[in-house]
Structure formats: C-alpha cells, structure tokens
C-alpha angles and dihedrals in degrees: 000000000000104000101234100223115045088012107225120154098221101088122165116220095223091175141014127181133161123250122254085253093048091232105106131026112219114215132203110214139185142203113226086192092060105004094231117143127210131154138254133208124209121196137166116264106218104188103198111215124255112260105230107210127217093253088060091252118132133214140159124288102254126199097193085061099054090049092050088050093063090035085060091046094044097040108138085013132142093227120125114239088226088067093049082047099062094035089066087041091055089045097059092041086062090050098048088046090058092065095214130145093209138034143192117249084218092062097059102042076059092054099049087049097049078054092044088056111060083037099054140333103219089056080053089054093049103043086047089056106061089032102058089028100235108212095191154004087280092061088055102045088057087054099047088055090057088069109026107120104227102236117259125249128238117258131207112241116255119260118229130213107264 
C-alpha cells in the first residue's frame, strides 16, 4: 500500500481487526519513510454480471428493478416485506454464485418466478402474465393450473391396536 502522503510504496500493517459485521478488516499502517500512520479498509468486491435482453441489448444487473418487479406482482398483497426481501436476496445470491459475467434476462425472470411462486400465487399469476405475454384467457387458464393444488382426499381415520 502507497503511503499517501510521502508516497512511498513501502507501508507496514501495525494493527487488523474485523469489523463488527464481519464484511471488511480495517487496518492501521505505517510508513517506515515518514513514520506517519493512516487506515485502510478492505472489503470484498462482488461484480454482478451484465443482463443480456431479448432484444441483444445489454444493461446492469439492478437490483431496484428486481424489487420493483415484485413490488408490481405483490401490489395490494399480504406478503411481508421481509419475505420479498429475502427472495431478491436469494436471487442475487444465485447470480453471483454462477460466476458468470453475462446472463440471460430470461434466467432471472425464472428465477423471480421460481420465488413468486412459493410467496403468492397471485403474485405468481400476475408476474407470469406480463412475462410470457399471455394474449389471451387461455394463456391464463394454463398458468392457473400450474398452481392449482389438486383437493385432498378424505382419509379414514387410522385404527389403533386395542
């Protein structure tokens, strides 16, 4: 590390401790040119991929959007924020674990609606309609059997041993 203020490129770590959150280490340096001491802060450097669109464009993975995309399926929903917070967190936990420096729109409006689904399914509905662009009741009707739980049968009760 370049001492900043003589500059020379010779610096001493004195001290390193962990932050309280555990996500960066704060170091005390000093300069063994001009015995001046400062601090450093190391962090991690996560690089989210670039979302390539259908039309071949390409953007920044955004984390906003996807929020407002489950804002816009949940709205008037009884979901927790808390939940849609962790959804997009999961979310952004999958894309950083491909590695990848590009991805597919397509993958991650499966993966929102992989995440719609388990929070609500109307959410679900209405996300799947904008994404597959239904044209028409049909459309609608397909995706409403997707998550249509079948009805349970009754069942007799067990006998026990008298």
């Amino acid at each position: 590390m370049k001492c900043p203020f003589c500059a020379s490129a010779d610096t001493q770590v004195v001290d390193s401790r962990v932050s309280e959150a555990g996500d960066s280490i704060r170091r005390r340096r000093r300069c063994p040119a001009c015995q001046k001491r400062f601090t450093t802060y190391e962090t991690v450097e996560l690089r989210l991929p670039q979302v390539v669109k259908t039309n071949g464009s390409r953007a920044d993975f955004s984390v906003e959007k996807l929020r407002v995309g489950f804002a816009r399926a949940l709205h008037k929903r009884p979901v927790p924020t808390g939940y849609v917070d962790a959804a997009v967190e999961r979310i952004v936990a999958q894309v950083l674990a491909l590695g990848e420096r590009e991805i597919p729109s397509r993958r991650i409006g499966e993966m929102v609606m992989q995440e719609l689904y388990q929070l609500d399914q109307v959410g679900y509905i209405r996300f799947a309609s904008v994404y597959r662009a239904f044209q028409d009741a049909s459309d609608f009707r397909d995706a409403l059997r997707e998550v249509e739980v079948p009805p349970r049968t009754a069942r007799r009760p067990r006998r026990t041993k008298s």
